[in-house]
PyMOL Python script that loads the backbone (N, CA, C, O; Angstrom):
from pymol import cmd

cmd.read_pdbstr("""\
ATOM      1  N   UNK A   1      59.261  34.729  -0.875  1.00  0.00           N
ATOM      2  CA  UNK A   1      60.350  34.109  -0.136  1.00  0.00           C
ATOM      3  C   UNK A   1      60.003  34.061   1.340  1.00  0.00           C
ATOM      4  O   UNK A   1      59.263  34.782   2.008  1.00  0.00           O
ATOM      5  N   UNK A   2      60.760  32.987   1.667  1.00  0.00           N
ATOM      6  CA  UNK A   2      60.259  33.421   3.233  1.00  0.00           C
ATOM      7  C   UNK A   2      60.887  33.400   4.253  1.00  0.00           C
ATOM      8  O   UNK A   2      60.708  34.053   5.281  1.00  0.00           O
ATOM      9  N   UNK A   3      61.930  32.371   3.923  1.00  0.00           N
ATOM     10  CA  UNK A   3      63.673  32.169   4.843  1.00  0.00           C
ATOM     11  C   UNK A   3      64.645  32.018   3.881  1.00  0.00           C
ATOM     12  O   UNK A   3      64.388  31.358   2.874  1.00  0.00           O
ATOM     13  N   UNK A   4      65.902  32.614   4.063  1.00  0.00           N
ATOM     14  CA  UNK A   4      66.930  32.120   3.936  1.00  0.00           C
ATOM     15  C   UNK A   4      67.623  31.179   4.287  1.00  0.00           C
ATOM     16  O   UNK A   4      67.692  31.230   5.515  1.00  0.00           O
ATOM     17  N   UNK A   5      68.189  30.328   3.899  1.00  0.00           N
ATOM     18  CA  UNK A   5      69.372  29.405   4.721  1.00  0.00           C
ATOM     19  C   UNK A   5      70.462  29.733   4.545  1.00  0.00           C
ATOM     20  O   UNK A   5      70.788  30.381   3.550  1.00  0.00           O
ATOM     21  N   UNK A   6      71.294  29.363   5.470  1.00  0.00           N
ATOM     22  CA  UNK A   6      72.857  29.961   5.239  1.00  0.00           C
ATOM     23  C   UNK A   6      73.653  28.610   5.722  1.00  0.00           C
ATOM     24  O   UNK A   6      73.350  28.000   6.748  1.00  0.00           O
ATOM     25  N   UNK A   7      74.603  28.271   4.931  1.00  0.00           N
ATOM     26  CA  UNK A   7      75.487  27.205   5.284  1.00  0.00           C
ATOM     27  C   UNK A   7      76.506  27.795   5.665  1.00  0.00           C
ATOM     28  O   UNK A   7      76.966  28.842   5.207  1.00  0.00           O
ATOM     29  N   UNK A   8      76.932  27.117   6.572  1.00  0.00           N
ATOM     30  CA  UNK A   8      78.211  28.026   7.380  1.00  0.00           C
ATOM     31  C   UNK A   8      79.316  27.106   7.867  1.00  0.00           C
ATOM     32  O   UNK A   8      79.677  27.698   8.884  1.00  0.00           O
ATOM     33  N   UNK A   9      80.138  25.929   7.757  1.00  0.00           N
ATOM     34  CA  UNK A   9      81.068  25.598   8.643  1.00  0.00           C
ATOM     35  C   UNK A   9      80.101  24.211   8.441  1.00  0.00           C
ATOM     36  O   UNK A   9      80.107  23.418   9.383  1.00  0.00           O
ATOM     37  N   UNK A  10      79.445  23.955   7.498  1.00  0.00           N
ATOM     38  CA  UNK A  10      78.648  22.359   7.528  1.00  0.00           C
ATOM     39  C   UNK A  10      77.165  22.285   8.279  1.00  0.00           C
ATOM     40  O   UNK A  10      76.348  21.365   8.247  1.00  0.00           O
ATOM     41  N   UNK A  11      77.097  23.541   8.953  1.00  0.00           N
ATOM     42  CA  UNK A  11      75.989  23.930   9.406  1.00  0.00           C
ATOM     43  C   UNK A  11      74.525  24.880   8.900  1.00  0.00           C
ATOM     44  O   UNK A  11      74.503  25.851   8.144  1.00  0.00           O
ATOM     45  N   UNK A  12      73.923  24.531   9.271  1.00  0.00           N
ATOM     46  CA  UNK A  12      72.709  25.286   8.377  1.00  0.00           C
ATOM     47  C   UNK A  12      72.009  26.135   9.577  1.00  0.00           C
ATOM     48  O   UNK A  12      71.761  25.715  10.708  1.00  0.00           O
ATOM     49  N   UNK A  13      71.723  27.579   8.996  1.00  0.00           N
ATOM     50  CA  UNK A  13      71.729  28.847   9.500  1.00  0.00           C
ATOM     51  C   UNK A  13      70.364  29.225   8.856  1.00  0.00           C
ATOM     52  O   UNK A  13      69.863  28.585   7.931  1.00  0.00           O
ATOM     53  N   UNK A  14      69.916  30.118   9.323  1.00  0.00           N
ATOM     54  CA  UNK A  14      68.793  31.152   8.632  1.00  0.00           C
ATOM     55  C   UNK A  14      68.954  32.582   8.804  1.00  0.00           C
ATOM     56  O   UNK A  14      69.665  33.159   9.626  1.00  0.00           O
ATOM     57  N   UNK A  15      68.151  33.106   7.861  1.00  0.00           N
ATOM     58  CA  UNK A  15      67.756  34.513   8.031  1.00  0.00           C
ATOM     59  C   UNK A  15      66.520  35.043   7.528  1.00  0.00           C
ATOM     60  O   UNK A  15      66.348  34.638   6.378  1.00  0.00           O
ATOM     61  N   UNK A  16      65.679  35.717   7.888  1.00  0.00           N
ATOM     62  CA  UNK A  16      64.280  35.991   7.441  1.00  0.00           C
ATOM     63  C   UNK A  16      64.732  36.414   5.938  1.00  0.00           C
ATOM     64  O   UNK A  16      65.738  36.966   5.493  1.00  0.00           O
ATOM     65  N   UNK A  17      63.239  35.784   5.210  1.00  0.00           N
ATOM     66  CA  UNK A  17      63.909  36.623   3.269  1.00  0.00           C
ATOM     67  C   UNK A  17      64.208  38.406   3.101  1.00  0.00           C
ATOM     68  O   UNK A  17      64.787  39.179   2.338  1.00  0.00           O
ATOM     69  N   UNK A  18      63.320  38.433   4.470  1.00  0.00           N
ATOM     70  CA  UNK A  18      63.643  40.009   4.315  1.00  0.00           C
ATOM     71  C   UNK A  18      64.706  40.847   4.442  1.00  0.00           C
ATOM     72  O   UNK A  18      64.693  42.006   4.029  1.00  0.00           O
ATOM     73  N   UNK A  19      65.863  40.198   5.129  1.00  0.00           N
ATOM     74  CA  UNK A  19      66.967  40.384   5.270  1.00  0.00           C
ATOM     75  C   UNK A  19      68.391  40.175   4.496  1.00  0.00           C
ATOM     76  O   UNK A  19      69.554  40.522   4.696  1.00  0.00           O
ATOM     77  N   UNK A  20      67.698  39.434   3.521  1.00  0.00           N
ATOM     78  CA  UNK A  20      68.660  38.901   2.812  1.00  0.00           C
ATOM     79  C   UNK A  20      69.583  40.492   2.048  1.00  0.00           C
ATOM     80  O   UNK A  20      70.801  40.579   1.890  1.00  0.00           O
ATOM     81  N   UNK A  21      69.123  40.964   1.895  1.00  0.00           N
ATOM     82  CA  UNK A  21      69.982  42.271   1.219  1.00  0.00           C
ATOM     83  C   UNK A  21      70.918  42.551   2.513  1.00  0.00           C
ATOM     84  O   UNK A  21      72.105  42.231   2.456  1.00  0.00           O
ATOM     85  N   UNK A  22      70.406  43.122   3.625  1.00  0.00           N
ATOM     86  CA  UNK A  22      71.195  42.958   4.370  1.00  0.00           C
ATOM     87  C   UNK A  22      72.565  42.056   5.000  1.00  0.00           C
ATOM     88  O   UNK A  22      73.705  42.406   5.304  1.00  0.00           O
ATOM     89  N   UNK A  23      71.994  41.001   5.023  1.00  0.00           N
ATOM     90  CA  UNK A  23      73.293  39.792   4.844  1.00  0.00           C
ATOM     91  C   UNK A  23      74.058  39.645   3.824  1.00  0.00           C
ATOM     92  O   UNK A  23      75.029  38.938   4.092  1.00  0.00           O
ATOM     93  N   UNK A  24      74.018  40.115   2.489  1.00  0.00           N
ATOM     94  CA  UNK A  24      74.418  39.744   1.434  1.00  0.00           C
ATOM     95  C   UNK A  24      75.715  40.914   1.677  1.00  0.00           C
ATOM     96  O   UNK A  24      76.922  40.736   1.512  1.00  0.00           O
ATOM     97  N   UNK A  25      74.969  42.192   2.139  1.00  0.00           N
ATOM     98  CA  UNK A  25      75.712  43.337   1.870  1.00  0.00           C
ATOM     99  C   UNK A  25      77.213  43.401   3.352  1.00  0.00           C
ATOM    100  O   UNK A  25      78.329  43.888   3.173  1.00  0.00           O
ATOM    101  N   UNK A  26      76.728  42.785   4.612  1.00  0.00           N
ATOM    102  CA  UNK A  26      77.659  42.490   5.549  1.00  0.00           C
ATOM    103  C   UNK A  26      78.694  41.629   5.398  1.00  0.00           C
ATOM    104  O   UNK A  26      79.791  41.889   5.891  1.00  0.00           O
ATOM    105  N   UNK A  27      78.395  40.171   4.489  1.00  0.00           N
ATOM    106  CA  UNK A  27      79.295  39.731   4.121  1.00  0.00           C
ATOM    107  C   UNK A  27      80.328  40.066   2.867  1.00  0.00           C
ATOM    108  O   UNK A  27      81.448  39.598   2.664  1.00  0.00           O
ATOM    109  N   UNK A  28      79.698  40.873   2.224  1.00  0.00           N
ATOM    110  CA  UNK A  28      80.540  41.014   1.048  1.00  0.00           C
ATOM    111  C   UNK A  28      81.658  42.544   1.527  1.00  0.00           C
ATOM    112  O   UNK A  28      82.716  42.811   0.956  1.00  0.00           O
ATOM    113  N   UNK A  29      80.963  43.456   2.845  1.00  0.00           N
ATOM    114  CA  UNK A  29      82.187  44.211   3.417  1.00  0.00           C
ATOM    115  C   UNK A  29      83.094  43.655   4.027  1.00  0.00           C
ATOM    116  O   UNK A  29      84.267  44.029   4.024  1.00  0.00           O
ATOM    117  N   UNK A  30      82.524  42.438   4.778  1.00  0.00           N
ATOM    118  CA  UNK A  30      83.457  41.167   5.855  1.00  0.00           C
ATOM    119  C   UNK A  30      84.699  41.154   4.523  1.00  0.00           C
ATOM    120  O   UNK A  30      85.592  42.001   4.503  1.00  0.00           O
ATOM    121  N   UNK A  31      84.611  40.365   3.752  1.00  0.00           N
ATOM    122  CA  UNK A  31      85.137  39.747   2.824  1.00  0.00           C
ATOM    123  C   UNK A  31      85.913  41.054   1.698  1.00  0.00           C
ATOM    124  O   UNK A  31      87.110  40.847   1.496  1.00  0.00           O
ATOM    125  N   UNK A  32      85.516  41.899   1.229  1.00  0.00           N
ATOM    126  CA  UNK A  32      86.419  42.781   0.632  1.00  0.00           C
ATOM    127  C   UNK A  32      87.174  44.162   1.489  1.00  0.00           C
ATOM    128  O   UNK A  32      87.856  45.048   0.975  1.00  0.00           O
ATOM    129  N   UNK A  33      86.867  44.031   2.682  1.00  0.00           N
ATOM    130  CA  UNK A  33      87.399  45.001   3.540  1.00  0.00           C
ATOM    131  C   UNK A  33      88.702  44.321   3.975  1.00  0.00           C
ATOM    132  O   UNK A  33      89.733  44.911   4.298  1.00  0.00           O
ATOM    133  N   UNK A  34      88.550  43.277   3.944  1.00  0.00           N
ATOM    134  CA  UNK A  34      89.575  41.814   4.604  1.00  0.00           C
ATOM    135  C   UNK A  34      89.369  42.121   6.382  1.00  0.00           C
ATOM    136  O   UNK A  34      89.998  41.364   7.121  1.00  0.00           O
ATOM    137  N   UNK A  35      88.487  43.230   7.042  1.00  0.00           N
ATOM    138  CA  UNK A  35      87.908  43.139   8.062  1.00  0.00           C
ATOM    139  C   UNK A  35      86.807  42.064   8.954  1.00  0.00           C
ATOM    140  O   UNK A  35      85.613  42.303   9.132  1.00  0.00           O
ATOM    141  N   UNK A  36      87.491  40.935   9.408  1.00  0.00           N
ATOM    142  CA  UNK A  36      86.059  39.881   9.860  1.00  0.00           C
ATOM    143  C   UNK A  36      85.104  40.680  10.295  1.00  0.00           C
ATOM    144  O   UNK A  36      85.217  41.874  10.572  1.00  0.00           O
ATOM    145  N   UNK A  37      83.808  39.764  10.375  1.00  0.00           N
ATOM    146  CA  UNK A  37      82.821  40.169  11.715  1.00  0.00           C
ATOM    147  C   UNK A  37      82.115  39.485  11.686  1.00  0.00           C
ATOM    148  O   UNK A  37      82.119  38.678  10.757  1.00  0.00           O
ATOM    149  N   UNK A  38      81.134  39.433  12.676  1.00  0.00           N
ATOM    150  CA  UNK A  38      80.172  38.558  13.186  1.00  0.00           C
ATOM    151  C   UNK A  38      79.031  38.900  12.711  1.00  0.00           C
ATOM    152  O   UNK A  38      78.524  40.001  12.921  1.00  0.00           O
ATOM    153  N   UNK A  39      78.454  37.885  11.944  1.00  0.00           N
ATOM    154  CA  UNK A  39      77.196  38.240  11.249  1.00  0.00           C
ATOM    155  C   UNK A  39      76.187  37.651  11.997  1.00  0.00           C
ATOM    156  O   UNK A  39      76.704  36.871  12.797  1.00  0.00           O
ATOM    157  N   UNK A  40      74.401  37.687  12.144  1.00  0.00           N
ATOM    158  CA  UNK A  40      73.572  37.469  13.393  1.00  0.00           C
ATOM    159  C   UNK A  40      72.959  36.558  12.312  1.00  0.00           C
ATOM    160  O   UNK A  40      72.810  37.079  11.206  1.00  0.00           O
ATOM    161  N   UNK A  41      72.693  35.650  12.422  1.00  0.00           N
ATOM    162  CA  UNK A  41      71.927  34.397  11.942  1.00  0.00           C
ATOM    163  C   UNK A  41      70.823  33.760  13.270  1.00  0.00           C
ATOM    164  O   UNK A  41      70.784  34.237  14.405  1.00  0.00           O
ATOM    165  N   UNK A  42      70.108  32.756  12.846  1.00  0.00           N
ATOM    166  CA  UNK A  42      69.362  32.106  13.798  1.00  0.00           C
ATOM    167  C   UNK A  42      69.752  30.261  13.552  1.00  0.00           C
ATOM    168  O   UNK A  42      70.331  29.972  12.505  1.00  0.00           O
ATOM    169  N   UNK A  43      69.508  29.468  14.244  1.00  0.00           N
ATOM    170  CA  UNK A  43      69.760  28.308  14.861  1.00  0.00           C
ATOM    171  C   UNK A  43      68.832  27.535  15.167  1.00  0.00           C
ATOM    172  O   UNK A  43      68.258  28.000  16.152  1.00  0.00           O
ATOM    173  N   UNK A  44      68.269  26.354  14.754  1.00  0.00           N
ATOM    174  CA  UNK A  44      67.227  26.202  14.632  1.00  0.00           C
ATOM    175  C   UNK A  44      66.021  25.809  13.977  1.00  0.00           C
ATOM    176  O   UNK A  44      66.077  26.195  12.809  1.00  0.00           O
ATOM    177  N   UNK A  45      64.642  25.033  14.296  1.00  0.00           N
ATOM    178  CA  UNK A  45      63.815  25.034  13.750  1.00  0.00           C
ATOM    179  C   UNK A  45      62.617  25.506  14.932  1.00  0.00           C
ATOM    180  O   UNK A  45      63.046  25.712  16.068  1.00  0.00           O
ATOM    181  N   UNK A  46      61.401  25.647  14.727  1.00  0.00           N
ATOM    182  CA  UNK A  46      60.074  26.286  15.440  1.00  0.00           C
ATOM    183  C   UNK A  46      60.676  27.293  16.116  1.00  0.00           C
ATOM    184  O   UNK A  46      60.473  28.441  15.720  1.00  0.00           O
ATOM    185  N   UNK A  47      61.457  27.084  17.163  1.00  0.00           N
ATOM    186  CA  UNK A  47      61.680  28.608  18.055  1.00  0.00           C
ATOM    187  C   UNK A  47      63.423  28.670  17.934  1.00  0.00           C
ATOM    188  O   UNK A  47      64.181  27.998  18.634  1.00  0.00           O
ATOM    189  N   UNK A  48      63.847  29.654  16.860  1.00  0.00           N
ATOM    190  CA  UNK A  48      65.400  29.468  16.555  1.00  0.00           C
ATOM    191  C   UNK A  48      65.850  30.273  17.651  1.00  0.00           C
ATOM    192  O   UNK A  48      64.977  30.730  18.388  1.00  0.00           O
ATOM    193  N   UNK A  49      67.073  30.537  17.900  1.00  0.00           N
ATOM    194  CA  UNK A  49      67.938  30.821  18.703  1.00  0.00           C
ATOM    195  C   UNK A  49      69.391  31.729  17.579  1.00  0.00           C
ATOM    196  O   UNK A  49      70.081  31.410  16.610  1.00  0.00           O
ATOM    197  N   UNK A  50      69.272  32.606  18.221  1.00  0.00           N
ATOM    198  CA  UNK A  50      69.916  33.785  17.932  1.00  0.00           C
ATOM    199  C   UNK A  50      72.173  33.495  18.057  1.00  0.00           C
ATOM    200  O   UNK A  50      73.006  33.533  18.962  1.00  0.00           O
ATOM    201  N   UNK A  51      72.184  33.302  16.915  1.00  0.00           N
ATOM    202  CA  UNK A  51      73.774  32.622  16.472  1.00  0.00           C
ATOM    203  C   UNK A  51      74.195  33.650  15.666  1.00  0.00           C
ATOM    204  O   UNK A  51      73.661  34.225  14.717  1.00  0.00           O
ATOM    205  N   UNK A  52      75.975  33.860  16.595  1.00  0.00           N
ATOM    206  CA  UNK A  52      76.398  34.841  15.194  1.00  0.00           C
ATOM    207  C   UNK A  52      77.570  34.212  14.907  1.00  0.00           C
ATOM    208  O   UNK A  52      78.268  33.852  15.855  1.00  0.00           O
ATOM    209  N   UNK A  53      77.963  33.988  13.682  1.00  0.00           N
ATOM    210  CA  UNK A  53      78.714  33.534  12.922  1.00  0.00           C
ATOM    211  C   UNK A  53      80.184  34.506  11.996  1.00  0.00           C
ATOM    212  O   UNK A  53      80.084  35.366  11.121  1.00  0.00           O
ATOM    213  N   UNK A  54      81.491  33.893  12.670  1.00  0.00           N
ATOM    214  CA  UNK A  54      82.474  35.391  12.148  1.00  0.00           C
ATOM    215  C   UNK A  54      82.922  34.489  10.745  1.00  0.00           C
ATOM    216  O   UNK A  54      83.174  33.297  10.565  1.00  0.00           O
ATOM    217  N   UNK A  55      82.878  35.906   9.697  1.00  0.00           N
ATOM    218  CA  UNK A  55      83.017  35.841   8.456  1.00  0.00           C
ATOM    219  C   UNK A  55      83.901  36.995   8.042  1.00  0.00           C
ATOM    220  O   UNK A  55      83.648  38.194   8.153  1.00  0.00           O
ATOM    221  N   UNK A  56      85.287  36.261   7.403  1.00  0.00           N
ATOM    222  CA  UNK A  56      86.127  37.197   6.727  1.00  0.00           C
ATOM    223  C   UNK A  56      86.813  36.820   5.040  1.00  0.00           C
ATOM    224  O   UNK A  56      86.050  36.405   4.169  1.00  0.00           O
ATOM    225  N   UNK A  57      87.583  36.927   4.895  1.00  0.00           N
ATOM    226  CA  UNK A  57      88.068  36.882   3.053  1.00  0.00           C
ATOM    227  C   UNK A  57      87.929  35.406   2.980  1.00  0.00           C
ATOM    228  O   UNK A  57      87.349  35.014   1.968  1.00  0.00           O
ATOM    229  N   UNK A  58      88.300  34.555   3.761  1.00  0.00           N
ATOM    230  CA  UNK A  58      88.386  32.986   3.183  1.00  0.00           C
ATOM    231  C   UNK A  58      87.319  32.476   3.812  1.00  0.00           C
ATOM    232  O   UNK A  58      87.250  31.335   3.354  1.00  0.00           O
ATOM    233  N   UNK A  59      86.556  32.596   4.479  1.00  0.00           N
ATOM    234  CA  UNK A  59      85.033  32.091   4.852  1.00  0.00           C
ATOM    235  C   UNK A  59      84.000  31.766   3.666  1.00  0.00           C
ATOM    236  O   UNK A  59      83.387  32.548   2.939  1.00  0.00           O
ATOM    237  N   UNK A  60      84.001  30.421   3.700  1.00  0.00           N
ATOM    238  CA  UNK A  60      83.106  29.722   2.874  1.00  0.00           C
ATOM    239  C   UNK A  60      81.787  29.842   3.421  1.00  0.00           C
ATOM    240  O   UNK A  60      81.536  29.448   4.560  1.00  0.00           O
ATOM    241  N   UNK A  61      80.628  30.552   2.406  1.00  0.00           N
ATOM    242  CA  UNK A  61      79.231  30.580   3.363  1.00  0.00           C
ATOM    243  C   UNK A  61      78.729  30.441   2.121  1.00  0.00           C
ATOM    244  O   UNK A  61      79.297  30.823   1.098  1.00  0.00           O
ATOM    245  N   UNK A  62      77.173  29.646   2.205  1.00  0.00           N
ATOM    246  CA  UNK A  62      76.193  29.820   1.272  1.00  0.00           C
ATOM    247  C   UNK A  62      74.896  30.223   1.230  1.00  0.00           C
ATOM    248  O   UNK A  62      74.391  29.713   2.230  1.00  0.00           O
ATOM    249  N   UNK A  63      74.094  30.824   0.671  1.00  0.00           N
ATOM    250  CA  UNK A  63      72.998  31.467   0.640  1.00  0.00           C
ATOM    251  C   UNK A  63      72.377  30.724   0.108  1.00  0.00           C
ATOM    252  O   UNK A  63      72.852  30.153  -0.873  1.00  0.00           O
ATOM    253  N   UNK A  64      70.567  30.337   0.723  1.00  0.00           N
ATOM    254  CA  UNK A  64      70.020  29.555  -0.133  1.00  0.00           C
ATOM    255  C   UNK A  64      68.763  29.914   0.219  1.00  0.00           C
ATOM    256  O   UNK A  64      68.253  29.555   1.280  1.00  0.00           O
ATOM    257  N   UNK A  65      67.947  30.937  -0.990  1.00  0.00           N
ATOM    258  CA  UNK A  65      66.539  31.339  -0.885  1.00  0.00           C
ATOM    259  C   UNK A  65      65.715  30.166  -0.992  1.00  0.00           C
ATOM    260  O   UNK A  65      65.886  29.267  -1.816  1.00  0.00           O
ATOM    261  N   UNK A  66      64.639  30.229   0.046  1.00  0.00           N
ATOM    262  CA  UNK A  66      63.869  29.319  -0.105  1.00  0.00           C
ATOM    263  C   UNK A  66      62.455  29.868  -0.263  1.00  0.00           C
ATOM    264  O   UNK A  66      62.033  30.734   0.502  1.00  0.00           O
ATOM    265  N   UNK A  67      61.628  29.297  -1.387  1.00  0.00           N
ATOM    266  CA  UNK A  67      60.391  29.783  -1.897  1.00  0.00           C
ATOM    267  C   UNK A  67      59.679  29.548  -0.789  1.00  0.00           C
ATOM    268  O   UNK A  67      59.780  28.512  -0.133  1.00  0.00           O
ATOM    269  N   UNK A  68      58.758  30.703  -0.462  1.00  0.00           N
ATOM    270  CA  UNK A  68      57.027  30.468   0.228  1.00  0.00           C
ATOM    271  C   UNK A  68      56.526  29.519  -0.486  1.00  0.00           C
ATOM    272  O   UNK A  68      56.950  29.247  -1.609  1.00  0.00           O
ATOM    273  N   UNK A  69      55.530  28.888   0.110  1.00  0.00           N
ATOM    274  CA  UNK A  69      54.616  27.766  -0.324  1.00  0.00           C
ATOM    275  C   UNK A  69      53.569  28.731  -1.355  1.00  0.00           C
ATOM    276  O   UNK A  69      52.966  29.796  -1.225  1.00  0.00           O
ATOM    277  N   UNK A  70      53.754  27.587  -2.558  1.00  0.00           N
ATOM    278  CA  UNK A  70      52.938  27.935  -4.074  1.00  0.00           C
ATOM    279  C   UNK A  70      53.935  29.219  -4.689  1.00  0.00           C
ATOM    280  O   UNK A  70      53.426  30.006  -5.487  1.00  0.00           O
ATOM    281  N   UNK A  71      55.319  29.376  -4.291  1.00  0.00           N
ATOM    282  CA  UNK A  71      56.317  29.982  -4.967  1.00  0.00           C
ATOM    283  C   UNK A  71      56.977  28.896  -5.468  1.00  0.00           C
ATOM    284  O   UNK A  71      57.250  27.951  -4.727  1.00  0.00           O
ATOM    285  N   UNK A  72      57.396  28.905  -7.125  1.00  0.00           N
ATOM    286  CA  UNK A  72      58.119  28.163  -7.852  1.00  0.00           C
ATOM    287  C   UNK A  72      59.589  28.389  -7.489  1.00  0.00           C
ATOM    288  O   UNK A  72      59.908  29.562  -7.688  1.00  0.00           O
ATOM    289  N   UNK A  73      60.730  27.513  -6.946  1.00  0.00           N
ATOM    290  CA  UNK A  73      61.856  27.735  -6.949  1.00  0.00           C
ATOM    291  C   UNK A  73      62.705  27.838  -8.277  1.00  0.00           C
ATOM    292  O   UNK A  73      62.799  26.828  -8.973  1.00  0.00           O
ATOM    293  N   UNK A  74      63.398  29.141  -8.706  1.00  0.00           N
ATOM    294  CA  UNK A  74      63.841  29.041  -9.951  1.00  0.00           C
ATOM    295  C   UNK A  74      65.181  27.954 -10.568  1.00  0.00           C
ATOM    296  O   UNK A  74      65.488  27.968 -11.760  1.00  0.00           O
TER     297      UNK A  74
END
""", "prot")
cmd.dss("prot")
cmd.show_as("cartoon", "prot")
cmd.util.cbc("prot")
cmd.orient("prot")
C-alpha cells in the first residue's frame, strides 16, 4: 500500500498507508464517543500540505486504500 485517500466533504484527502490504523481508530472514537475532532490529513499532490478535517457521529468520510505499483487492488 502506499497512500490512503480520504473523501471528506467532496474532497479528496490522504494519509500515508502506514497510518491507516491510526485514522481508522480516531475516527471511529470521533464517531462513537459522539466527541468531534480534528483529524490531520494532507492536501494535495507532489508536495501536500498538512489539512485537518473535524469528524463527529454524522460525518460522512471515506477510506480508500490504494495499491503500490505491481500490487493487485482487491
Amino acid at each position: 500500500m502506499k497512500r490512503v485517500l480520504v473523501i471528506y466533504d467532496g474532497m479528496q484527502y490522504s494519509v500515508a498507508a502506514e497510518d491507516l490504523d491510526r485514522l481508522k481508530s480516531s475516527i471511529e472514537e470521533a464517531v462513537s464517543s459522539g466527541r468531534p475532532r480534528w483529524v490531520r490529513v494532507n492536501e494535495g499532490e507532489g508536495a501536500p500540505r498538512t489539512a485537518e478535517v473535524f469528524v463527529g457521529p454524522s460525518t460522512s468520510i471515506a477510506l480508500i486504500v490504494e495499491p503500490s505499483s505491481g500490487e493487485e487492488a482487491l
